[in-house]
C-alpha positions in Angstrom: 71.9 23.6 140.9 74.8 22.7 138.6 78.2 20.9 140.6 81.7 22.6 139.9 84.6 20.5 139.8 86.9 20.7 142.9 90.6 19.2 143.0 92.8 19.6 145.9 96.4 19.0 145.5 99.4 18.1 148.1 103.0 17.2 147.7 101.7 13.6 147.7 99.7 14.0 144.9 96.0 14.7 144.4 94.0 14.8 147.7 90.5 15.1 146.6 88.8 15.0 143.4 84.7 15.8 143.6 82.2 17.6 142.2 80.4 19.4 145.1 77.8 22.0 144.8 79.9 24.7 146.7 83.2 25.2 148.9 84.1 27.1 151.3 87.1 28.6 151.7 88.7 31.5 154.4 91.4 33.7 152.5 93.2 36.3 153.6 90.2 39.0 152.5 88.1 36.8 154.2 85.9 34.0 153.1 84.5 33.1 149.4 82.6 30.3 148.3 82.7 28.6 144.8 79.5 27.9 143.2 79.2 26.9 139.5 79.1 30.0 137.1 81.0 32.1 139.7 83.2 35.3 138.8 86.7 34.0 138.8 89.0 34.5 141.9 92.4 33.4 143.2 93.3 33.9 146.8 95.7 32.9 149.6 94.0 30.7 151.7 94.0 31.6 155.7 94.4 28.5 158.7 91.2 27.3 159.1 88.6 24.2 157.3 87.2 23.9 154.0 83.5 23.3 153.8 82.4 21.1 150.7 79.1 20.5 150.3 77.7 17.4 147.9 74.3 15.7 147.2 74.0 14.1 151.2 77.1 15.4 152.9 79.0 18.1 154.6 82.9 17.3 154.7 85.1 19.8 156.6 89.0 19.5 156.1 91.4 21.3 157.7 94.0 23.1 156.1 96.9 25.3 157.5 98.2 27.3 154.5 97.7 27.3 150.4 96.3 28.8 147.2 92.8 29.0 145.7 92.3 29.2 142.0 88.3 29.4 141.6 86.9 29.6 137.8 83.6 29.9 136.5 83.7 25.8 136.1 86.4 24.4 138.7 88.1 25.3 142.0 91.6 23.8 142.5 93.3 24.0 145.9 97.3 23.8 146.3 98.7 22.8 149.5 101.7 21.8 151.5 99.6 20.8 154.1 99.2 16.5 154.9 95.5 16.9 154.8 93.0 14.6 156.2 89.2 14.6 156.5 87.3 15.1 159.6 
């Protein structure tokens, strides 16, 4: 399976930068995950935590509030959020 490029973004500056085979997200429809070659989406992101997955990990974030722009190649997050890993 081919990665996607993943960039999460904070008032302090760029968060994370990875290339994960999938996130996770909860919106306000409900939840969408980004794979490589997905159909393009864009949603408001609902309180709850991201779920990245890479090669050997599972990395959960939390996250209060943002945006989600998801392409058939990259999935950038925008917060206001101070995030931190768990």
């Amino acid at each position: 399976m081919k990665k996607i490029s993943l960039k999460i973004l904070t008032p302090k500056g760029v968060f994370l930068e990875s290339s994960p085979y999938s996130v996770t997200v909860k919106t306000k429809l409900g939840y969408r995950i980004a794979q490589y070659g997905i159909t393009p989406f864009v949603g408001v992101i609902s309180s709850s935590n991201l779920h990245i997955l890479n090669d050997n990990e599972k990395i959960e974030i939390p996250i209060k509030i943002g945006i989600v722009y998801a392409n058939k190649y990259e999935v950038l997050i925008f917060s206001e959020d101070q995030l931190s890993s768990t």
